[in-house]
C-alpha positions in Angstrom: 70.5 -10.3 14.7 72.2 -12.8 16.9 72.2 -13.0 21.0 76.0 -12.2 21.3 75.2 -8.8 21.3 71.5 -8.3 23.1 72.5 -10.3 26.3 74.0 -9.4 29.9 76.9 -11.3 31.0 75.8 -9.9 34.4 74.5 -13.1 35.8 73.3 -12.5 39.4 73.4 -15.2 42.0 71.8 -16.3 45.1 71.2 -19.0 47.7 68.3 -21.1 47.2 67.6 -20.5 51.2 68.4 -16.8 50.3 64.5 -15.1 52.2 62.3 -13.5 49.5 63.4 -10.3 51.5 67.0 -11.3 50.6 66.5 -11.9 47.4 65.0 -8.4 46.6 67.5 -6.2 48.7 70.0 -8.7 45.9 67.6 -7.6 43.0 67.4 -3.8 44.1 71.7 -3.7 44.9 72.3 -5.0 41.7 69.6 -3.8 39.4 68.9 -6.8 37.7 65.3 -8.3 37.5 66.0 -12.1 38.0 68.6 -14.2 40.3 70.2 -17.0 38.7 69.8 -19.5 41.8 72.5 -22.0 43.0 72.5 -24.5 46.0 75.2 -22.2 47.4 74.9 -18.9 46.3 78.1 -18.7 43.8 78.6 -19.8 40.4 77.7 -23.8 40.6 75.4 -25.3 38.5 72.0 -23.2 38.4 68.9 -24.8 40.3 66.5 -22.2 39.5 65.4 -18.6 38.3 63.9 -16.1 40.6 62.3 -13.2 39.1 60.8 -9.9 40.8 57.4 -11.2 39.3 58.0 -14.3 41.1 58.3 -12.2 44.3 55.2 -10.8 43.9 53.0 -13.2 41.9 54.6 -16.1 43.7 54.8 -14.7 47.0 53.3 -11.3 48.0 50.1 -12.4 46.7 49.6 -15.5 48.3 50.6 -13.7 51.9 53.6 -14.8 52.1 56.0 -12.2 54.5 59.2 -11.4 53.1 61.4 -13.2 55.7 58.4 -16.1 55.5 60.0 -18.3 52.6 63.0 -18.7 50.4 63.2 -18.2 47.3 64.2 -22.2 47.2 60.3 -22.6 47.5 59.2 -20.3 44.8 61.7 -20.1 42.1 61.0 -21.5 38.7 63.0 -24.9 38.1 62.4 -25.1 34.6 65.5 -23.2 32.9 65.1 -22.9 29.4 68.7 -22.2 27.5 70.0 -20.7 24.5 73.3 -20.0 22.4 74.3 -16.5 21.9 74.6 -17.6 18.8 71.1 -18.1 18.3 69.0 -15.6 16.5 66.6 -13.0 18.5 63.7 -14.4 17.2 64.3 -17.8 17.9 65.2 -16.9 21.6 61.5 -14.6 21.2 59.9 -18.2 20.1 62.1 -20.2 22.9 60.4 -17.7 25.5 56.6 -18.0 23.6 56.7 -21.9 24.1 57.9 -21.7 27.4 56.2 -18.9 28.7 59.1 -17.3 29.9 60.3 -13.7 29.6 63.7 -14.6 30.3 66.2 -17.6 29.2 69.9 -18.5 30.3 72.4 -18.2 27.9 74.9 -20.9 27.7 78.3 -21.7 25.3 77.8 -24.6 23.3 80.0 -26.3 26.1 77.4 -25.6 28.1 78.8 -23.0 30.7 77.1 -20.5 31.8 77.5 -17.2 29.2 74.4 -14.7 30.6 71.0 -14.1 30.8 68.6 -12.5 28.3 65.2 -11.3 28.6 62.5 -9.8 26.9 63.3 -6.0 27.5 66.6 -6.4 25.6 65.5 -8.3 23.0 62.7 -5.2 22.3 65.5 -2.5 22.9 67.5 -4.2 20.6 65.1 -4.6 17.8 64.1 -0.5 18.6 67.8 0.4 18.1 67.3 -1.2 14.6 64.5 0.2 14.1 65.9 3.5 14.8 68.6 3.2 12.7 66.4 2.1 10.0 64.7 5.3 10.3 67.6 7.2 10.1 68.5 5.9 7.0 64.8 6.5 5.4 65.3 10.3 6.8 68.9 11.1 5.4 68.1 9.6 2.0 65.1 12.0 2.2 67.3 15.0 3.1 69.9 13.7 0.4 67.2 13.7 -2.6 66.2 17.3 -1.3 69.2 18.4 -1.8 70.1 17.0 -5.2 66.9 18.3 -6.4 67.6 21.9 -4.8 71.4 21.4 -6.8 69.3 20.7 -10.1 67.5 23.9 -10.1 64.5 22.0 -9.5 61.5 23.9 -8.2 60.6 22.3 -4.4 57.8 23.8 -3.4 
């Protein structure tokens, strides 16, 4: 299973001066878990990831107050990219290496196409897993009932 269908195109922006408090009223509004951060807020070239761990690991812990810092000072600089091409297993591997549980995806031209993380990767592999089990279970029911239709004994 390729990207092209686990990833949000719903790419979140913010300020790299955006406060940590900012940034989390952003994360909360928009119900995403990480803020794709730019110089200026819009869709320029990305400087950054801010995460809600990174609020709290990052921040929170260390003391900081929520209007204290920016999220300039505590986002992660290292942005680690894939295709949506790519397979969900390589992105799984990308994220291993890197120790990342979320990676910007990006068109071979290299614009900016989404972001995908962890959580949709696994829902995405449940959903096949589901369906998987669905198939097991109705070729179940399906012998049953040819065996019934043969005047089998089933008991």
């Amino acid at each position: 299973m390729n990207l092209e269908r686990v990833f949000s195109r719903n790419i979140v922006y913010a300020r790299s001066s955006a406060t940590l408090e900012q940034a989390a009223k952003l994360m909360r509004d928009r119900h995403v878990g990480a803020l794709l951060v730019t110089e200026d807020g819009s869709q320029g070239r990305p400087v950054g990831v801010v995460t809600d761990r990174d609020l709290v690991i990052r921040a929170l812990a260390d003391g900081a107050g929520p209007r204290d810092r920016t999220i300039g000072e505590i986002m992660s600089r290292a942005l680690a990219t894939v295709s949506p091409s790519a397979d969900v297993f390589e992105a799984l591997e990308i994220m291993r290496a890197n120790g990342m549980r979320r990676l910007v995806v990006t068109e071979p031209d290299g614009a900016l196409a989404g972001i995908v993380s962890v959580d949709d990767i696994v829902g995405a592999i449940a959903a096949e897993l589901a369906s998987l089990r669905g198939i097991l279970g109705s070729e179940l029911r399906h012998e049953v009932a040819r065996e019934g239709e043969s005047g089998e004994l089933t008991s």
